[in-house]
C-alpha positions in Angstrom: -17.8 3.8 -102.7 -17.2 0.1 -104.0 -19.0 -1.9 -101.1 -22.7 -2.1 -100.1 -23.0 -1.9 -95.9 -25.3 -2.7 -93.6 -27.4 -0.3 -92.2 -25.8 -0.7 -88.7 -22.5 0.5 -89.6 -24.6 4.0 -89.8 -23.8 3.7 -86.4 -19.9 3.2 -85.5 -18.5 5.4 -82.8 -19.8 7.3 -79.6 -17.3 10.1 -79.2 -17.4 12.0 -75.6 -17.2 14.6 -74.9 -17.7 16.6 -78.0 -16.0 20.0 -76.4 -12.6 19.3 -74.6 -12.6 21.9 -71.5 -9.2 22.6 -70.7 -9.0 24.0 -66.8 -6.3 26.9 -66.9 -3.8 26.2 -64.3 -0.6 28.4 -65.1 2.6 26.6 -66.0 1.2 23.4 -66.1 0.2 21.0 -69.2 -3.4 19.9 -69.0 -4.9 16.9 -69.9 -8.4 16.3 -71.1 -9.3 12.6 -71.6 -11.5 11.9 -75.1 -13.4 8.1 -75.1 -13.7 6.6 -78.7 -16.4 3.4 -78.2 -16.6 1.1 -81.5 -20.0 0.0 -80.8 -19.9 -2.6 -83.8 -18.3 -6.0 -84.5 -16.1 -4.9 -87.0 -12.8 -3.1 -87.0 -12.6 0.4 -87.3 -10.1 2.8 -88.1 -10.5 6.6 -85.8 -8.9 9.8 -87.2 -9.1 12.8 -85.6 -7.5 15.7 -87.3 -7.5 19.2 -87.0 -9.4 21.7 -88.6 -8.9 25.0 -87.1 -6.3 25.6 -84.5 -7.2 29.6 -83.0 -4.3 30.2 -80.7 -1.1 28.8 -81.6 0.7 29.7 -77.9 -1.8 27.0 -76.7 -0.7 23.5 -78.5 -2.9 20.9 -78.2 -1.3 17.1 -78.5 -2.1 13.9 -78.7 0.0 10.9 -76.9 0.4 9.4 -80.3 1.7 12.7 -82.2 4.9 12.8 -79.6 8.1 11.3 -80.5 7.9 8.0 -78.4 11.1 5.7 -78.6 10.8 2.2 -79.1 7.8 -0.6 -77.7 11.0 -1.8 -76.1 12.3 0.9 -74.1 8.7 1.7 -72.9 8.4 -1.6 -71.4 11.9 -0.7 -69.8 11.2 2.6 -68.7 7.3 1.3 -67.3 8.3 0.7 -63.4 9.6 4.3 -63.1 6.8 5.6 -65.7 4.9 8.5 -63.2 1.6 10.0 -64.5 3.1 13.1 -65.0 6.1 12.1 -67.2 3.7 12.1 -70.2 3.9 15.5 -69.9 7.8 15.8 -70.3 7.0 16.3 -74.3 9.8 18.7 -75.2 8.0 21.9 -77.8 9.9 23.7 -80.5 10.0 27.2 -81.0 8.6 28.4 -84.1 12.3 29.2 -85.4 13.1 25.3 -84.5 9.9 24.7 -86.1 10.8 26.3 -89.2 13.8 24.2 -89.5 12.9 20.4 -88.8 9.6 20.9 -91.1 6.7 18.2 -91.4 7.7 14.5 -89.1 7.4 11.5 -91.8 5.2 10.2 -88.7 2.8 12.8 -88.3 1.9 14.5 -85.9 2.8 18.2 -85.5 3.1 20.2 -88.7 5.3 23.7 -88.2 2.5 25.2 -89.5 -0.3 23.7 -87.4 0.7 23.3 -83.8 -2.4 21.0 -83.5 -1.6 17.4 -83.5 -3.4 14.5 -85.6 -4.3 11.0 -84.0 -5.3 7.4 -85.4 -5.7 4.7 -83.9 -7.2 1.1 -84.8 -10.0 -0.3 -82.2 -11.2 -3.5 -81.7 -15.0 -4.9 -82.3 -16.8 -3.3 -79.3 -14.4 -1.7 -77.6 -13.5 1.6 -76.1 -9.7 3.6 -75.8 -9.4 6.2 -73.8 -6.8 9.1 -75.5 -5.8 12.3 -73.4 -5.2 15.7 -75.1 -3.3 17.6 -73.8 -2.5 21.9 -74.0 0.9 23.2 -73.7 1.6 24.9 -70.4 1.5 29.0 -70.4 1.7 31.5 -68.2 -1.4 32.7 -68.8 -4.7 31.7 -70.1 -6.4 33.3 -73.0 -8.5 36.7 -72.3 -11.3 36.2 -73.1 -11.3 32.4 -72.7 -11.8 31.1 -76.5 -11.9 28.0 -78.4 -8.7 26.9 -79.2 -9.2 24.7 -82.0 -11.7 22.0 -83.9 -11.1 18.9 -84.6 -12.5 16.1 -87.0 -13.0 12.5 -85.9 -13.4 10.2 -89.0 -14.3 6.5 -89.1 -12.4 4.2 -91.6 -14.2 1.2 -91.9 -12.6 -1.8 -93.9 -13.5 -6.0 -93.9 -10.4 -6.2 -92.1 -8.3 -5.5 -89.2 -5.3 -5.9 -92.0 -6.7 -3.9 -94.4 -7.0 -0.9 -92.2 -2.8 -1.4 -91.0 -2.0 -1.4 -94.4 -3.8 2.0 -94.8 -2.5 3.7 -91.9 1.0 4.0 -93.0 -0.3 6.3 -95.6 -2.6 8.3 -93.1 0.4 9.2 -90.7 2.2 11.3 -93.4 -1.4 13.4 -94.1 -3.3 15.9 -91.9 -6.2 15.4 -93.8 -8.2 13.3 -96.2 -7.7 14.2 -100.0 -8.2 12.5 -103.1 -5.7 10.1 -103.2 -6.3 8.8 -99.9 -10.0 8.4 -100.2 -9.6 6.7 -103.3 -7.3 4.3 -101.7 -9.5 3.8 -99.1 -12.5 2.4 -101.8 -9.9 0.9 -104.0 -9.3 -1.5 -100.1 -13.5 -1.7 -100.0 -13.4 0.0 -97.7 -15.8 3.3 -96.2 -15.0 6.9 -94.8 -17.9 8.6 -92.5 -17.6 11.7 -90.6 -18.3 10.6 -86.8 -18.2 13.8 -84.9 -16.4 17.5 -84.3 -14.6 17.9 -81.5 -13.8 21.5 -79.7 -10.9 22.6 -77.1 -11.6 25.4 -75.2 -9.8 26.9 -72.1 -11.8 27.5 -69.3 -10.4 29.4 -66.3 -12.6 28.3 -63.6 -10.1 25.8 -61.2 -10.4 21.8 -61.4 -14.2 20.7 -60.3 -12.5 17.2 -58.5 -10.6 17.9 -55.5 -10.1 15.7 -52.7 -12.5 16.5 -49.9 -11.7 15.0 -46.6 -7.9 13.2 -45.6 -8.1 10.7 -42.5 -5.2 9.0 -41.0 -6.1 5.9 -39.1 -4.1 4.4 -36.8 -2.1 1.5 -38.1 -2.6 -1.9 -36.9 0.8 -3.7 -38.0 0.9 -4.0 -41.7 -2.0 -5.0 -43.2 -1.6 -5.9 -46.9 -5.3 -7.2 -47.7 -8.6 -6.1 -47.0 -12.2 -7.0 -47.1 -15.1 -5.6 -45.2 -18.0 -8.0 -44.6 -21.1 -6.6 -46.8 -23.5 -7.0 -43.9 -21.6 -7.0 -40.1 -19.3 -4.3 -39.4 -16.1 -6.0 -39.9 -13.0 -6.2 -41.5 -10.6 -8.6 -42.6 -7.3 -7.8 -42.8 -4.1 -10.3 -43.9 -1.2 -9.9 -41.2 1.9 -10.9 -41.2 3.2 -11.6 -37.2 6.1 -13.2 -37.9 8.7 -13.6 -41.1 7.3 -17.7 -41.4 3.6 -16.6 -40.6 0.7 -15.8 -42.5 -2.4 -14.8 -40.5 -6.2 -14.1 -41.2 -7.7 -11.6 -38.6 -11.5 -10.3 -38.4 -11.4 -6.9 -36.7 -14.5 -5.2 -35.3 -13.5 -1.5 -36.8 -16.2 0.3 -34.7 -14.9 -0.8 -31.5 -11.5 -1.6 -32.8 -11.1 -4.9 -31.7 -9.8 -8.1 -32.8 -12.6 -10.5 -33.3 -10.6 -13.9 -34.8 -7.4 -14.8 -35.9 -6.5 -17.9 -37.7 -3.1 -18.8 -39.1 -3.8 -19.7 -43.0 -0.2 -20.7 -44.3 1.8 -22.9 -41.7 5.0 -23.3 -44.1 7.4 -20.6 -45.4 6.9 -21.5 -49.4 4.0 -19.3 -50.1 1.7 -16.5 -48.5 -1.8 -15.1 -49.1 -2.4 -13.0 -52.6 -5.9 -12.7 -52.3 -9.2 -12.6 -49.6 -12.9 -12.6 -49.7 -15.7 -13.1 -47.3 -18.5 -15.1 -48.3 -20.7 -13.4 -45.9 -23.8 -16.1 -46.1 -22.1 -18.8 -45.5 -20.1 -17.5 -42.9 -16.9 -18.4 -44.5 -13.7 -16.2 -46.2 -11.8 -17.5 -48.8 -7.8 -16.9 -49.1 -5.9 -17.4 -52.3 -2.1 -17.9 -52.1 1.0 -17.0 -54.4 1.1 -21.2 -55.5 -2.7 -21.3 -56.7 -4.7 -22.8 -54.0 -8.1 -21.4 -52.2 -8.3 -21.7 -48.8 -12.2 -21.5 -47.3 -12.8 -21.9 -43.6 -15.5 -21.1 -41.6 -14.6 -17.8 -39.6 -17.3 -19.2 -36.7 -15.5 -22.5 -36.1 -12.3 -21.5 -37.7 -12.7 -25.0 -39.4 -11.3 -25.2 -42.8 -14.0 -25.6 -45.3 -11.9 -27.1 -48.5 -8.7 -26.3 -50.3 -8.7 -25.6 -53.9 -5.7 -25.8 -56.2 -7.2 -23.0 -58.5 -4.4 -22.0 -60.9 -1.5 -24.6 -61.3 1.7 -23.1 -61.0 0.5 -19.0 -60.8 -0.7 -17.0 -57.9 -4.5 -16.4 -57.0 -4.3 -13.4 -57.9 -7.7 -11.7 -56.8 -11.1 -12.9 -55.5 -14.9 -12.0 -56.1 -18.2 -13.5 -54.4 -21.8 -13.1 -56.5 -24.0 -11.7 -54.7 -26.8 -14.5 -54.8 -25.4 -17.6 -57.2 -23.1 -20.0 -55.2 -19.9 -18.4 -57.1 -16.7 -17.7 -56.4 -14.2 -16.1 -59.2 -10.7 -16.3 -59.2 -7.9 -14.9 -61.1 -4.8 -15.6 -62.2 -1.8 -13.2 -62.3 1.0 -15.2 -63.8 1.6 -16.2 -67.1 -1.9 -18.2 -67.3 -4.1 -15.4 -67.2 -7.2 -17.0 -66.5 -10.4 -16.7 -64.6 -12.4 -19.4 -63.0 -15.9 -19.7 -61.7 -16.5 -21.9 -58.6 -19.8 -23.2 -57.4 -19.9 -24.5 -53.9 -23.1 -25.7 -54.3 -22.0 -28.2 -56.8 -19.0 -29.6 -54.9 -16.8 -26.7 -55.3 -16.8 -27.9 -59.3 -15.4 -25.3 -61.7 -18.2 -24.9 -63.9 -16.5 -22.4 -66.3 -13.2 -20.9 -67.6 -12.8 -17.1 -69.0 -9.6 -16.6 -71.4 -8.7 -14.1 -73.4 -6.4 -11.7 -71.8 -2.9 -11.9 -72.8 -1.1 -11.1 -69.7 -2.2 -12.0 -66.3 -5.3 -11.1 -64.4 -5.0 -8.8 -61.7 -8.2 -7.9 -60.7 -11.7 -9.0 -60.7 -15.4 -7.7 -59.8 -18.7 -8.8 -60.3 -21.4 -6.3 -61.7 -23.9 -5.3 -58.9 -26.6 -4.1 -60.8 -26.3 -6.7 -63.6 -25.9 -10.7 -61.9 -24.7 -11.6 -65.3 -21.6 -9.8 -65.7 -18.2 -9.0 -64.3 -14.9 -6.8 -65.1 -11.6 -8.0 -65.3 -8.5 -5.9 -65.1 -5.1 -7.3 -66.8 -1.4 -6.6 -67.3 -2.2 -6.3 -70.8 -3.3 -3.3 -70.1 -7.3 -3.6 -71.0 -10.2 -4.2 -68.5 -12.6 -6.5 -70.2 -16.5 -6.9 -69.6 -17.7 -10.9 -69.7 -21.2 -12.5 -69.8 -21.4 -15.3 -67.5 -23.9 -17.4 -68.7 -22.3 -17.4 -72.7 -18.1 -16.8 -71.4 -17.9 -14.4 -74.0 -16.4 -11.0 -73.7 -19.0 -8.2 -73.8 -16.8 -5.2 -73.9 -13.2 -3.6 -74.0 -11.9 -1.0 -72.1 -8.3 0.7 -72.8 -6.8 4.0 -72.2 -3.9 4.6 -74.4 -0.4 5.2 -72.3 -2.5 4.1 -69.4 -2.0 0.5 -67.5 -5.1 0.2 -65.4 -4.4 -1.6 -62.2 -8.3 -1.3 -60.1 -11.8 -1.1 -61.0 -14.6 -0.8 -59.2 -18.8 -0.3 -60.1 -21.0 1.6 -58.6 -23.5 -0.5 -56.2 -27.2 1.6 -57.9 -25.6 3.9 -60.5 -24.2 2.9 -63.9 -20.8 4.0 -63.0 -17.1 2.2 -63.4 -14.0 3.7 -61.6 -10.6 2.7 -62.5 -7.5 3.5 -61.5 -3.9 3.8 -62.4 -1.1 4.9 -60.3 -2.7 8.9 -59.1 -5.4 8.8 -61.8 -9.1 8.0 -61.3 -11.2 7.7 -64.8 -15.3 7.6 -64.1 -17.0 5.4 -66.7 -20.3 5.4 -68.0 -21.2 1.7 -67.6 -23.9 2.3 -69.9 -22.5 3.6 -72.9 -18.5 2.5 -71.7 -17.4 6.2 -72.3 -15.2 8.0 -69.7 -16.7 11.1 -68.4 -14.1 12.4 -66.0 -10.5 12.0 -65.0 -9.0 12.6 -61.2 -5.6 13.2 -61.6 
């Protein structure tokens, strides 16, 4: 090539898992999850193509090789979007096949029913793509590979450099000449990350759901928080169509413990709650921005925050040892905001850089230093407290992740969207099971 790189770059991309197991279920499209992790501060360019495909009954596609319409009618279509309507991908017989030929886009050749996927990740970062097999009646006998697939790192100087290349890598299925030697002619660097292969396994789904409980219903609550240390609950109630209420409940005995009316007007109600179980104290957030604290011995209001200016408070979290209280904002300000009550309730720092607003937050339990934050933008972002800067980036593509959670000893992240559950290795931020 034309450019001399450092030796970290030898090192781009963690690619799991390496074999995509497929678990037969008849007449049903499977999905198998693959995590790309750019592990560098540069921009990369992943392209996984296909090298073999063995069976062509079973085709395997990526999200990106489908015909999607426009950004504009996805954001349309997103509130009636289902985790299963991914799977509405209409196939072609091999005589329709024959007749459309090779997509301009890429994607599915007639001749290939495997399908090719590029994609353009961020400095340390990590997108989550789903494979997924057409549905048959029957699996394979024996059970066999189905095909292999190449994942290739394009590394350029810029993030522009790489868009302008990969118009020319959707019309190809693999890399020749030409496109190599447009690749140096940019500066830029091909290297062979990793082979991937699917394989159809016929041994049922490991994840099932073990144990369903219905509890009996005390009104409606729509918030809940359960004290770390005493065995109770909050819960948000609303008694009345003007009325916003806090209530403590002992859930062993099933009692009420305390309730305390939050909100006395009819302009706002209460997005978010937290205890702040050494102090004795919870904090409420409402839809206008403010924090309500009080002391749930006393019922005595502690202070009132206005936290976010004009947006709801969208989410709370409590650190487990520093005086800290974060809040989020789910409007159009998107921010987070650390509070230190041992400082005056001061806010002592600001996180930005999510582009749509913040709906949920957590602080890292086995690291004091770090917390997740889950966005409309569709990303779940890692920060350092001490430095505000973002540590990592988590995305799953066609995916708009709504929860996360960490694991209080293990390294383990669980987010959620809609019916799906994706584990995380906190460790190497590569997702090692789906729950769907």
């Amino acid at each position: 090539t034309h450019s001399i790189w450092p030796p970290e770059i030898d090192k781009l991309l963690d690619v799991h898992p390496l074999e995509l197991r497929f678990p037969f279920e008849p007449n049903k499209r499977i999905q198998c999850p693959v995590s790309l992790t750019n592990k560098t501060n540069r921009y990369v360019g992943v392209w996984i193509t296909p090298t073999s495909c063995a069976d062509t009954r079973f085709d395997l596609c990526f999200p990106d090789s489908w015909d999607h319409d426009s950004e504009e009618d996805d954001e349309s279509q997103e509130e009636d979007y289902d985790s299963d309507e991914w799977e509405e991908v209409e196939y072609l017989d091999e005589e329709e096949k024959s007749e459309v030929g090779e997509s301009p886009e890429g994607g599915q050749s007639p001749k290939d029913p495997c399908s090719y996927f590029f994609q353009i990740l961020e400095p340390h970062s990590t997108l989550v793509v789903a494979m997924t097999m057409k549905e048959q009646d029957e699996p394979p006998l024996p059970p066999q590979d189905m095909g292999k697939f190449e994942v290739v790192m394009i590394i350029m100087w810029s993030e522009q450099d790489l868009k302008d290349l990969e118009s020319s890598i959707r019309n190809k299925m693999n890399m020749d000449n030409d496109l190599l030697k447009q690749v140096e002619e940019l500066g830029g660097k091909v290297h062979p990350a990793a082979m991937l292969t699917a394989a159809v396994i016929c041994d049922p789904a490991s994840c099932q759901a073990t144990m369903t409980k219905q509890v009996r219903e005390f009104g409606e609550p729509l918030l809940v928080d359960v004290h770390p240390t005493n065995s109770w609950l909050v819960r948000r109630w609303i008694l009345a169509v003007h009325l916003d209420y806090v209530c403590i409940w002992n859930y062993q005995t099933q009692e009420r413990v305390m309730e305390l009316q939050v909100i006395k007007n009819d302009t706002c109600i209460i997005s978010a709650i937290k205890f702040i179980s050494r102090k004795q104290w919870f904090a409420a957030g409402d839809d206008r921005g403010y924090i309500h604290v009080y002391d749930y011995t006393t019922k005595d209001m502690v202070i009132k925050l206005r936290a976010h200016r004009g947006n709801d408070v969208s989410w709370l979290a409590v650190h487990a040892t520093y005086p800290f209280l974060l809040s989020s904002s789910g409007g159009n300000q998107s921010s987070i905001r650390l509070w230190n009550w041992d400082e005056d309730w001061v806010c002592t720092r600001t996180f930005d850089g999510h582009t749509r607003g913040v709906q949920r937050i957590m602080f890292n339990p086995r690291n004091i230093n770090s917390f997740a934050s889950v966005s409309d933008d569709d990303t779940i972002k890692i920060w350092d407290v001490q430095t505000r800067k973002r540590v990592h980036r988590l995305a799953m593509r066609g995916m708009s992740m709504d929860l996360v959670a960490c694991h209080p000893k293990l390294p383990l992240l669980v987010t959620t969207w809609k019916r799906t559950l994706c584990l995380w290795d906190a460790n190497t931020y590569s997702a090692v099971h789906t729950i769907a």
